[in-house]
FIKOLZA-1660 file (N, C-alpha, C; in steps of 0.1 Angstrom, whole numbers, plus 5000, padded with zeros to 4 digits):
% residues 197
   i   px   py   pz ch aa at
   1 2696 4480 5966  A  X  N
   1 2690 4494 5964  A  X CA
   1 2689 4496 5949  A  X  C
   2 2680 4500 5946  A  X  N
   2 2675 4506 5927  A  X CA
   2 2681 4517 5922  A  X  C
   3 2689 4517 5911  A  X  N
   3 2698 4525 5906  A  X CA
   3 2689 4530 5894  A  X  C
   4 2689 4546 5896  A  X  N
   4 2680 4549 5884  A  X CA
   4 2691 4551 5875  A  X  C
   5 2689 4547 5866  A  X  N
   5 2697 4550 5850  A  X CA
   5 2689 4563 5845  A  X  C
   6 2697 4572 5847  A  X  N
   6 2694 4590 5845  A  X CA
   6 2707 4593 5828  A  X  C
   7 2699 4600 5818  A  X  N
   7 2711 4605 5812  A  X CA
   7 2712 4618 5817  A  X  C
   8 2721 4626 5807  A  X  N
   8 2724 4639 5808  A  X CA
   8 2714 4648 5807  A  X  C
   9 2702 4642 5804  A  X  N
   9 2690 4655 5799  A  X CA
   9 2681 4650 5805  A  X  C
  10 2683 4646 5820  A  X  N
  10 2676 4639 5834  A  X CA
  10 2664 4626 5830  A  X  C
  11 2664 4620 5816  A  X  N
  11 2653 4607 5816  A  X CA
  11 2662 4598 5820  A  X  C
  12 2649 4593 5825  A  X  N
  12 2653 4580 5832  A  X CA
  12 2644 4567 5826  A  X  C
  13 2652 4555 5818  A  X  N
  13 2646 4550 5813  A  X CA
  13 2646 4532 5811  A  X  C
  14 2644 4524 5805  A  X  N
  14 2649 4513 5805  A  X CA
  14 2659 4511 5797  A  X  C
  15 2668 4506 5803  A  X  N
  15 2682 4500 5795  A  X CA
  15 2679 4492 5784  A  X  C
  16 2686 4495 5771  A  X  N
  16 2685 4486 5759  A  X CA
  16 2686 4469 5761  A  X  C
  17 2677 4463 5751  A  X  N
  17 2675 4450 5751  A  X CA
  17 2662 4446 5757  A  X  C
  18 2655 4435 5757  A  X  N
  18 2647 4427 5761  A  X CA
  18 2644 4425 5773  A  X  C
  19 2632 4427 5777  A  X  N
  19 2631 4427 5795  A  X CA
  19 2617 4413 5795  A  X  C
  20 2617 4403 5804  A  X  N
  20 2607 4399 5805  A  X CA
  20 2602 4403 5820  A  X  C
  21 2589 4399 5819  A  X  N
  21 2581 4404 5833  A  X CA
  21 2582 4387 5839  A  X  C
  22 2587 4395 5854  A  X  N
  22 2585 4382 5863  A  X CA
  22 2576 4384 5869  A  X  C
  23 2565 4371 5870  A  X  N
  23 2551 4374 5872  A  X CA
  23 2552 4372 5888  A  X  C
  24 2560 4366 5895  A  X  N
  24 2563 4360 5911  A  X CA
  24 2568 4376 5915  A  X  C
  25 2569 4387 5908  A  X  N
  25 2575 4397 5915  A  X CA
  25 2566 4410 5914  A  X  C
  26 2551 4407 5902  A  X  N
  26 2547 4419 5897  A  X CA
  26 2533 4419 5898  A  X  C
  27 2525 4425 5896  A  X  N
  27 2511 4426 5901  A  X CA
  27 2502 4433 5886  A  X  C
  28 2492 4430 5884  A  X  N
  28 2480 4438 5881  A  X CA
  28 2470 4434 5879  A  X  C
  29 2462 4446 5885  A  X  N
  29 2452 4454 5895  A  X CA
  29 2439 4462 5890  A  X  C
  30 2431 4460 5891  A  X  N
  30 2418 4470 5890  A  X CA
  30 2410 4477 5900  A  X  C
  31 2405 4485 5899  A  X  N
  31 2391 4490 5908  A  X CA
  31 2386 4496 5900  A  X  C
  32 2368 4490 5909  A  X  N
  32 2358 4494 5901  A  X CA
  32 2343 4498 5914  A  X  C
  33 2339 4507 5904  A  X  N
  33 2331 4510 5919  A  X CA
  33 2315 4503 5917  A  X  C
  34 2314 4497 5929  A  X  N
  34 2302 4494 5934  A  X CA
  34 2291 4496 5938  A  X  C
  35 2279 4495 5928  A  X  N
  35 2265 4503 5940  A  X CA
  35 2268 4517 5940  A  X  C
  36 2277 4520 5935  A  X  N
  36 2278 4535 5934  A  X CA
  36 2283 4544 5942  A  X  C
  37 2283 4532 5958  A  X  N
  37 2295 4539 5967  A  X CA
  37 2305 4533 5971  A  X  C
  38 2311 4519 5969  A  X  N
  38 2319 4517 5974  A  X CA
  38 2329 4512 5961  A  X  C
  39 2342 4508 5962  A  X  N
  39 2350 4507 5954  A  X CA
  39 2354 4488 5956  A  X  C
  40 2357 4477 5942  A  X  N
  40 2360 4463 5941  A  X CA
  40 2370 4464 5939  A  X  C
  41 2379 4457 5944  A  X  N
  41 2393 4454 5943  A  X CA
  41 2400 4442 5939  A  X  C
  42 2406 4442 5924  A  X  N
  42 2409 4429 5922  A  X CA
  42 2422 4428 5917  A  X  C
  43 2422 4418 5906  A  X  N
  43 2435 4413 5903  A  X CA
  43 2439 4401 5894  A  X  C
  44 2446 4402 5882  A  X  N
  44 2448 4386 5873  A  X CA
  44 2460 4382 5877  A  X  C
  45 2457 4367 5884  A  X  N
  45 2469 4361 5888  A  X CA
  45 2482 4356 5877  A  X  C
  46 2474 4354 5866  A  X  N
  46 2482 4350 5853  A  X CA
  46 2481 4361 5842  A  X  C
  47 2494 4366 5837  A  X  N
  47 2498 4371 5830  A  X CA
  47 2511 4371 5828  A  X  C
  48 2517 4377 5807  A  X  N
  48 2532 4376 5811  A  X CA
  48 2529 4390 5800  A  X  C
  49 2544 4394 5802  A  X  N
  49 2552 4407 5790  A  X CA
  49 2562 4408 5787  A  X  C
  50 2566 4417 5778  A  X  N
  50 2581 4417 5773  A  X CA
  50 2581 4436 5769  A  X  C
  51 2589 4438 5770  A  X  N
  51 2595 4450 5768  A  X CA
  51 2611 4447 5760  A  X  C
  52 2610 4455 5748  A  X  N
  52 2619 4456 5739  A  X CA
  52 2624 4471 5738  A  X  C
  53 2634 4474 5748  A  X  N
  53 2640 4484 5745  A  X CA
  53 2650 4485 5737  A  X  C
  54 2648 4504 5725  A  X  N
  54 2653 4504 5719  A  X CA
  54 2665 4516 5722  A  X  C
  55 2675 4518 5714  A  X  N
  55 2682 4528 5719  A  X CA
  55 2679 4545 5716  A  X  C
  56 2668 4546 5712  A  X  N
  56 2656 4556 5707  A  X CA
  56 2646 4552 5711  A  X  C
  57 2645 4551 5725  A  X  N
  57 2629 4552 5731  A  X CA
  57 2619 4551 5724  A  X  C
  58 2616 4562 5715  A  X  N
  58 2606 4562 5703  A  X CA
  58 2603 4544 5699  A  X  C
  59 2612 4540 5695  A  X  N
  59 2611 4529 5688  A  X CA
  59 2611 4513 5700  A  X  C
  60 2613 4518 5707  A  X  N
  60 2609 4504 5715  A  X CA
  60 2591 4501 5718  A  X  C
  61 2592 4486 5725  A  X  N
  61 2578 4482 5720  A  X CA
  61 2571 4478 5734  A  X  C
  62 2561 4477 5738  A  X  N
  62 2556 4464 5749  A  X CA
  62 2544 4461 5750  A  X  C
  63 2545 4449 5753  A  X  N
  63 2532 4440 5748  A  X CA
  63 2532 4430 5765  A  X  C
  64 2517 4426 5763  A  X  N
  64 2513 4421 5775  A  X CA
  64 2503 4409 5772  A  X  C
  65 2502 4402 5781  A  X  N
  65 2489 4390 5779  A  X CA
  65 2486 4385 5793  A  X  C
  66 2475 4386 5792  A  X  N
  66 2464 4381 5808  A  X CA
  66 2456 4376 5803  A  X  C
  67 2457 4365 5812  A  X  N
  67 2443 4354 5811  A  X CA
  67 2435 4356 5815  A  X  C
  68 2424 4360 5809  A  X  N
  68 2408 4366 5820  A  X CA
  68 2402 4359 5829  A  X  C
  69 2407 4341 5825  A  X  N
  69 2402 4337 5839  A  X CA
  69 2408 4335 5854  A  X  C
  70 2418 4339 5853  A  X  N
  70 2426 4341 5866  A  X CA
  70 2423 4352 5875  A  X  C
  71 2411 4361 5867  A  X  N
  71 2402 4374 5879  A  X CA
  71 2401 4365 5889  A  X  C
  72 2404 4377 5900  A  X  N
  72 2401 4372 5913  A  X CA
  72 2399 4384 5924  A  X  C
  73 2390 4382 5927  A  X  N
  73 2384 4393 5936  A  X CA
  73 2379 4393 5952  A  X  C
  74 2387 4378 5951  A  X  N
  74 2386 4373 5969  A  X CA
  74 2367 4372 5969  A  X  C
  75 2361 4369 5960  A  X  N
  75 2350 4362 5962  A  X CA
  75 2344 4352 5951  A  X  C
  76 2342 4342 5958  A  X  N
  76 2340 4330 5941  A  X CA
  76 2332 4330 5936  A  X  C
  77 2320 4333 5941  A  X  N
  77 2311 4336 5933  A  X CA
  77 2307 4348 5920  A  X  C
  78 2317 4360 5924  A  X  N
  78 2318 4373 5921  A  X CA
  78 2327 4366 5904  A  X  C
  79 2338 4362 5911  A  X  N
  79 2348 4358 5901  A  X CA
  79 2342 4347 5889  A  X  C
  80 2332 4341 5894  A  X  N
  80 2322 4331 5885  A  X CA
  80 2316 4337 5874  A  X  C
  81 2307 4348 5881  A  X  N
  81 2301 4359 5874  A  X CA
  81 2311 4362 5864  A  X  C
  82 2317 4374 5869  A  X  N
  82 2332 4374 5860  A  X CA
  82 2336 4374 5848  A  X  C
  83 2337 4358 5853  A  X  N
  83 2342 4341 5837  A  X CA
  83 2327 4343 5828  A  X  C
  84 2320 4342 5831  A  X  N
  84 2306 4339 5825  A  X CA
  84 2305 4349 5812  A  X  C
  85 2296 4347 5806  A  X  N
  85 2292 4353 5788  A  X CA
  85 2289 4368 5797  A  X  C
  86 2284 4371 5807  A  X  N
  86 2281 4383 5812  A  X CA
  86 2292 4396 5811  A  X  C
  87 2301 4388 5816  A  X  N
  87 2311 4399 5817  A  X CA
  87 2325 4393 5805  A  X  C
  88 2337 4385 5813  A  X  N
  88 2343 4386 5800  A  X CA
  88 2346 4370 5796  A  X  C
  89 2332 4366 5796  A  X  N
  89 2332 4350 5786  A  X CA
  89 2346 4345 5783  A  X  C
  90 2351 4339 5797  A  X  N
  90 2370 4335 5790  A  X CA
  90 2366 4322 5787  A  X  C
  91 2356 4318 5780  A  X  N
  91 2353 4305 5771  A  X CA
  91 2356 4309 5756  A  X  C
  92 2350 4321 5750  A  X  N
  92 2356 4323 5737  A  X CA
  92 2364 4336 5736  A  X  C
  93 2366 4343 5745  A  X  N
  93 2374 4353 5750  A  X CA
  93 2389 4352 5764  A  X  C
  94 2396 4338 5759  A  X  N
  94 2407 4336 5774  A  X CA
  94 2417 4342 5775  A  X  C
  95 2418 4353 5764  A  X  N
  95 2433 4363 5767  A  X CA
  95 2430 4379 5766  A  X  C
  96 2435 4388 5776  A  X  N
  96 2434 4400 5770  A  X CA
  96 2450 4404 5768  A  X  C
  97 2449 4411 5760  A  X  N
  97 2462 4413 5748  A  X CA
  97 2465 4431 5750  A  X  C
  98 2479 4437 5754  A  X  N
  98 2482 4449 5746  A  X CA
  98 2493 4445 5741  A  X  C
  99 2490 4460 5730  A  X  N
  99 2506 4462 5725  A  X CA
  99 2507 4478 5721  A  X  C
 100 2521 4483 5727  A  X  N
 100 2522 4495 5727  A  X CA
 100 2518 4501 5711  A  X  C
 101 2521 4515 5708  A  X  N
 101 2524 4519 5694  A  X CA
 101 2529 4531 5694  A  X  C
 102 2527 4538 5702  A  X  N
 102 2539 4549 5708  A  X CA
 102 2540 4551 5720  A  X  C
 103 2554 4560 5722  A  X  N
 103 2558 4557 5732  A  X CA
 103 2564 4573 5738  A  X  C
 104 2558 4580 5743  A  X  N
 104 2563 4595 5743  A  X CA
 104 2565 4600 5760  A  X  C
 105 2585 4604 5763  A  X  N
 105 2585 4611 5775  A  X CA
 105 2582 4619 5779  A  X  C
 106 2576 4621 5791  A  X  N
 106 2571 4631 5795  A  X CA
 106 2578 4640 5811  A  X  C
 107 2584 4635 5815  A  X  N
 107 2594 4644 5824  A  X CA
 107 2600 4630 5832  A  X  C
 108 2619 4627 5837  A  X  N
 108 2624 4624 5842  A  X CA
 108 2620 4605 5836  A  X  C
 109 2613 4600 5847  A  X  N
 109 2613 4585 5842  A  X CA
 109 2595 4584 5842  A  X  C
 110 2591 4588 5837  A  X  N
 110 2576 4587 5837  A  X CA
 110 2574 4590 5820  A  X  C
 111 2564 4585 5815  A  X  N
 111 2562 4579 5805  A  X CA
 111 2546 4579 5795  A  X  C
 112 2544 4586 5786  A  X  N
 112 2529 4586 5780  A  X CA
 112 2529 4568 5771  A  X  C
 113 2520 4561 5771  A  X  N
 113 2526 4545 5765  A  X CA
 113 2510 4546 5758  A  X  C
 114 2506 4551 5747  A  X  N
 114 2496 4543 5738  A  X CA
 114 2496 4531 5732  A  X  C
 115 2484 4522 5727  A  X  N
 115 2486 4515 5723  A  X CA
 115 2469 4504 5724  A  X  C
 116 2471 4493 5717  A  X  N
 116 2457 4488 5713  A  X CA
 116 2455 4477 5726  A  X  C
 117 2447 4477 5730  A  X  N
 117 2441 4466 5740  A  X CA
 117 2427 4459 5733  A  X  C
 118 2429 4445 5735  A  X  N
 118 2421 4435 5732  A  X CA
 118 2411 4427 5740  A  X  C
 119 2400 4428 5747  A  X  N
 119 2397 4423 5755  A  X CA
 119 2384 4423 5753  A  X  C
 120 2379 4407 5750  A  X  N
 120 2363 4404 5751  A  X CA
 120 2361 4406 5735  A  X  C
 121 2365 4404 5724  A  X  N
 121 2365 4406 5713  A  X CA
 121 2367 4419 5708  A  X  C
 122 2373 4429 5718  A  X  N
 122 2373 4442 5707  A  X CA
 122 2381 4448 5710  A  X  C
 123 2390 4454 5703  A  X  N
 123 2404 4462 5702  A  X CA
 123 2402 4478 5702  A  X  C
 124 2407 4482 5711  A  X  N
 124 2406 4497 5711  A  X CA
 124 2420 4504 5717  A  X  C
 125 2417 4516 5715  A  X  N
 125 2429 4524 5718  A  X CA
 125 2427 4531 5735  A  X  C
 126 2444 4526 5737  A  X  N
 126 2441 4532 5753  A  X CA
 126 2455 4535 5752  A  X  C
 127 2454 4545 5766  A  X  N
 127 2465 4551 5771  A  X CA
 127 2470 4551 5783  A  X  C
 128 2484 4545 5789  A  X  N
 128 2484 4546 5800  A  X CA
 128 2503 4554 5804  A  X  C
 129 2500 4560 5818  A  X  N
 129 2511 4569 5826  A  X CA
 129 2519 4551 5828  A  X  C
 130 2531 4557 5824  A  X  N
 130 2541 4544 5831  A  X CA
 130 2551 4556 5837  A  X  C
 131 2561 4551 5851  A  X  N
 131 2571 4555 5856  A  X CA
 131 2579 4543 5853  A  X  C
 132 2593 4541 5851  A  X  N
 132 2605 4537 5851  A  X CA
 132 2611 4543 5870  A  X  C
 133 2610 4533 5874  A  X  N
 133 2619 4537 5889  A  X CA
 133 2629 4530 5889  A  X  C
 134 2637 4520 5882  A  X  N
 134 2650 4522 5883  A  X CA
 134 2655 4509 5881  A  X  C
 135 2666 4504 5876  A  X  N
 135 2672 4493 5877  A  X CA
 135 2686 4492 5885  A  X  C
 136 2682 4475 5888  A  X  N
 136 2691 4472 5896  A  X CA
 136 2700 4455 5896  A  X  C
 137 2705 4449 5906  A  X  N
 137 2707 4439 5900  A  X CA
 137 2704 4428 5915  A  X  C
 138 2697 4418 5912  A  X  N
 138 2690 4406 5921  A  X CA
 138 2703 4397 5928  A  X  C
 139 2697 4393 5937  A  X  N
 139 2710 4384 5940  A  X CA
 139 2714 4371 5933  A  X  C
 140 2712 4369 5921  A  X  N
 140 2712 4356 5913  A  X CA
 140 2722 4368 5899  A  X  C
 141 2722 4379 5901  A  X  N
 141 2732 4384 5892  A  X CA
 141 2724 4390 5884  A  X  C
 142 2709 4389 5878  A  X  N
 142 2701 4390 5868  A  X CA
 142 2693 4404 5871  A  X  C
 143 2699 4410 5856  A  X  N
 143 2693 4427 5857  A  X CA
 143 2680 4429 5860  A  X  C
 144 2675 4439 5865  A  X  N
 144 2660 4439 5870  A  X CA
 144 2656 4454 5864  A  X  C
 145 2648 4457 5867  A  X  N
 145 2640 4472 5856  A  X CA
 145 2622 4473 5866  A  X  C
 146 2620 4477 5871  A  X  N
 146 2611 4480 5880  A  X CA
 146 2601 4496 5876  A  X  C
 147 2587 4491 5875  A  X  N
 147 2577 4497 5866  A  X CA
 147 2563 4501 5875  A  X  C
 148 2559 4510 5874  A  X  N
 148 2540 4514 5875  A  X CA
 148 2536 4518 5864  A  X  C
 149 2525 4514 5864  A  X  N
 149 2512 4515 5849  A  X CA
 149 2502 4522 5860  A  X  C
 150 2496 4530 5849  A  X  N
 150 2483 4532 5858  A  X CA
 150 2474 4533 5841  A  X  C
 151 2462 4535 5843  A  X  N
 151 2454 4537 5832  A  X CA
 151 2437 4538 5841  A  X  C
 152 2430 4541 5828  A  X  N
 152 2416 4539 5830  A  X CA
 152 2410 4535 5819  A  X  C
 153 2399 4527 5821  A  X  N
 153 2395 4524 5809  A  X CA
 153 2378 4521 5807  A  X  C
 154 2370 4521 5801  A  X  N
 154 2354 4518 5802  A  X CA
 154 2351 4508 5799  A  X  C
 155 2347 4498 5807  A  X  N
 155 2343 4486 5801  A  X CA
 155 2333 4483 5794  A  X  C
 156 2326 4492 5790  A  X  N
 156 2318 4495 5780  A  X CA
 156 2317 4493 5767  A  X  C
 157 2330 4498 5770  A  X  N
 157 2338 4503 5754  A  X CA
 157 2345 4487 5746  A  X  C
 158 2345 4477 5757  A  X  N
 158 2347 4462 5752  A  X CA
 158 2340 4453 5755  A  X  C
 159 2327 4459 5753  A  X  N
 159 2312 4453 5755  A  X CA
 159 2311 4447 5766  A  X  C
 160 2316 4449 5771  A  X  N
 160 2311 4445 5791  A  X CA
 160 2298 4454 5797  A  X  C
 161 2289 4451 5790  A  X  N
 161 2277 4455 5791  A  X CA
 161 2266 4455 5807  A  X  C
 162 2271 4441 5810  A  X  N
 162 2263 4437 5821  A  X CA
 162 2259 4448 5830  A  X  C
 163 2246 4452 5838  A  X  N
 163 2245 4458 5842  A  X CA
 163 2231 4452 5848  A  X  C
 164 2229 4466 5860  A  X  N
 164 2214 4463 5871  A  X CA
 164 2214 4470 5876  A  X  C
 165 2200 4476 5880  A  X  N
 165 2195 4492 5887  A  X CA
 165 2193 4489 5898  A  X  C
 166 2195 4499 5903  A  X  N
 166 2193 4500 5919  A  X CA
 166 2176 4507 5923  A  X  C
 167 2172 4498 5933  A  X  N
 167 2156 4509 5933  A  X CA
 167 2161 4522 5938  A  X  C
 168 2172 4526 5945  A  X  N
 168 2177 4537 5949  A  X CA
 168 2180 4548 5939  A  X  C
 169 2183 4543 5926  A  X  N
 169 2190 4549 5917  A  X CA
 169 2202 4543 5916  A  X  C
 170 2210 4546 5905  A  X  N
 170 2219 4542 5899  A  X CA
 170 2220 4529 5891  A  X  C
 171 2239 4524 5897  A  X  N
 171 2235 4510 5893  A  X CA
 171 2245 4503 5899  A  X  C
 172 2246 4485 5897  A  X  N
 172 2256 4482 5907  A  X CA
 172 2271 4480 5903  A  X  C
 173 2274 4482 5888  A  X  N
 173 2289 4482 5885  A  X CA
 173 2292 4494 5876  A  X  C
 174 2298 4500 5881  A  X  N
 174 2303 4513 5873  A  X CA
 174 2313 4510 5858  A  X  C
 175 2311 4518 5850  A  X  N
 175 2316 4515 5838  A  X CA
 175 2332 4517 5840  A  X  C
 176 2337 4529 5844  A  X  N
 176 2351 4531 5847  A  X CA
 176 2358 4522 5853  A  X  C
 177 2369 4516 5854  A  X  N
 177 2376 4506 5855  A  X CA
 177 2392 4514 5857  A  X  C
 178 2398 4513 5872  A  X  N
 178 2410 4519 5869  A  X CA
 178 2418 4509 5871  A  X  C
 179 2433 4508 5861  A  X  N
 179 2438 4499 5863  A  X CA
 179 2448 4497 5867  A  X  C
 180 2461 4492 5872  A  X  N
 180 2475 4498 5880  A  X CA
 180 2483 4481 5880  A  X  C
 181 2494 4486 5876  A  X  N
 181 2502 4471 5874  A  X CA
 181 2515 4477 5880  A  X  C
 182 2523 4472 5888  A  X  N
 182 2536 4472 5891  A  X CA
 182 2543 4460 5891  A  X  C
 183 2554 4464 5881  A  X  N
 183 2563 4455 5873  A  X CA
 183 2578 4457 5877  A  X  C
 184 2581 4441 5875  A  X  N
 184 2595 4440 5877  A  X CA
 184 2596 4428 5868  A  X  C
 185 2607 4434 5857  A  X  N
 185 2613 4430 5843  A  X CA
 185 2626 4425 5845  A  X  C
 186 2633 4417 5844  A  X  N
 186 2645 4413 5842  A  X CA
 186 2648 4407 5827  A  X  C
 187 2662 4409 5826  A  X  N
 187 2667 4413 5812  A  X CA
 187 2668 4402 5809  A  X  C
 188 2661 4397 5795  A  X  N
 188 2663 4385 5787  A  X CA
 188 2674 4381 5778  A  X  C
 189 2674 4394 5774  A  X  N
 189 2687 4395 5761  A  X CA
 189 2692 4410 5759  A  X  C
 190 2700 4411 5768  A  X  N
 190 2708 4425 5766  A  X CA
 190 2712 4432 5755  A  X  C
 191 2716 4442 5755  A  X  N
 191 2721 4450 5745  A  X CA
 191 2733 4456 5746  A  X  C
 192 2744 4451 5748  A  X  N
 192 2758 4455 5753  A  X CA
 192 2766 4466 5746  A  X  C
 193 2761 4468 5729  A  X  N
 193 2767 4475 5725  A  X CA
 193 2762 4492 5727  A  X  C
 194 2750 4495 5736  A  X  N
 194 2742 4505 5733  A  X CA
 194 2739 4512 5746  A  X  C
 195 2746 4521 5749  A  X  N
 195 2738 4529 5762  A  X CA
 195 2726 4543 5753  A  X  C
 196 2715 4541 5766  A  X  N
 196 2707 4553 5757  A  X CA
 196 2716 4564 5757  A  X  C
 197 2707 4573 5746  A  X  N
 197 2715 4585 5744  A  X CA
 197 2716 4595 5753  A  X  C
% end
């Protein structure tokens, strides 16, 4: 069972030191709507992260990396498209990159996380809700730290341009893009001298 680490002024947050993401335990996710009525469901099978907590919240960091060709949308041809110069060319484009730059609580273990994302040649500023739900410890002994992301983002805004009208009206891929990752970190390199404050 998951032990939230609560201080005295009810945040709940990640334990100091170094967290890596175990990718065999964690997920992220998009949806995007189709044709204007229905919603795509996907997912990059390859990615890694680190989380560097500090004993001042403020100051800790996290950073991420996904391989854009590892989209996968349970259809191959879709996921073809995808890879291709159309959407996110992971021929001169094979990594998308964040990294936090602030980091601001916002009630118990939920979390405001800004920061730059890199994806398809262009760096922009995004923002996403993280929760901290709790740490605990695996049966191999190895601390664990357990996470949701949510975000939204335009793929517009990182030249993901591709598009096509419908004789109906509209079109068939919506620009908004929501994204959702649930994470489970185990500790790399602890921090023994430091409980948060």
């Amino acid at each position: 069972m998951a032990t939230e680490l609560t201080t005295n002024r009810g945040i709940v947050r990640v334990p100091t030191g170094t967290w890596s993401v175990d990718q065999a335990h964690s997920s992220v996710e998009f949806r995007v709507k189709h044709m204007m009525i229905s919603t795509v469901r996907g997912r990059f099978r390859e990615f890694e992260g680190t989380i560097e907590a500090a004993v001042d919240y403020h100051q800790s960091k996290a950073r991420g990396t996904v391989e854009a060709a590892s989209i996968d949308t349970n259809e191959a041809r879709r996921d073809d498209h995808l890879r291709s110069a159309d959407f996110f060319d992971v021929e001169h484009h094979p990594l998308i990159t964040f990294e936090s730059t602030t980091i601001e609580h916002v009630e118990k273990g939920n979390y405001r996380v800004d920061g730059e994302l890199t994806m398809h040649g262009e760096t922009r500023p995004v923002e996403f809700e993280v929760t901290v739900h709790g740490v605990t410890q695996d049966p191999q002994g190895q601390s664990r730290v357990g996470l949701e992301i949510r975000g939204t983002l335009s793929r517009g805004a990182f030249g993901l341009r591709w598009q096509q009208a419908l004789e109906t009206g509209g079109v068939v891929v919506g620009d908004e893009v929501r994204v959702s990752a649930d994470i489970s970190a185990v500790c790399a390199s602890p921090d023994p001298e430091h409980t948060p404050p």
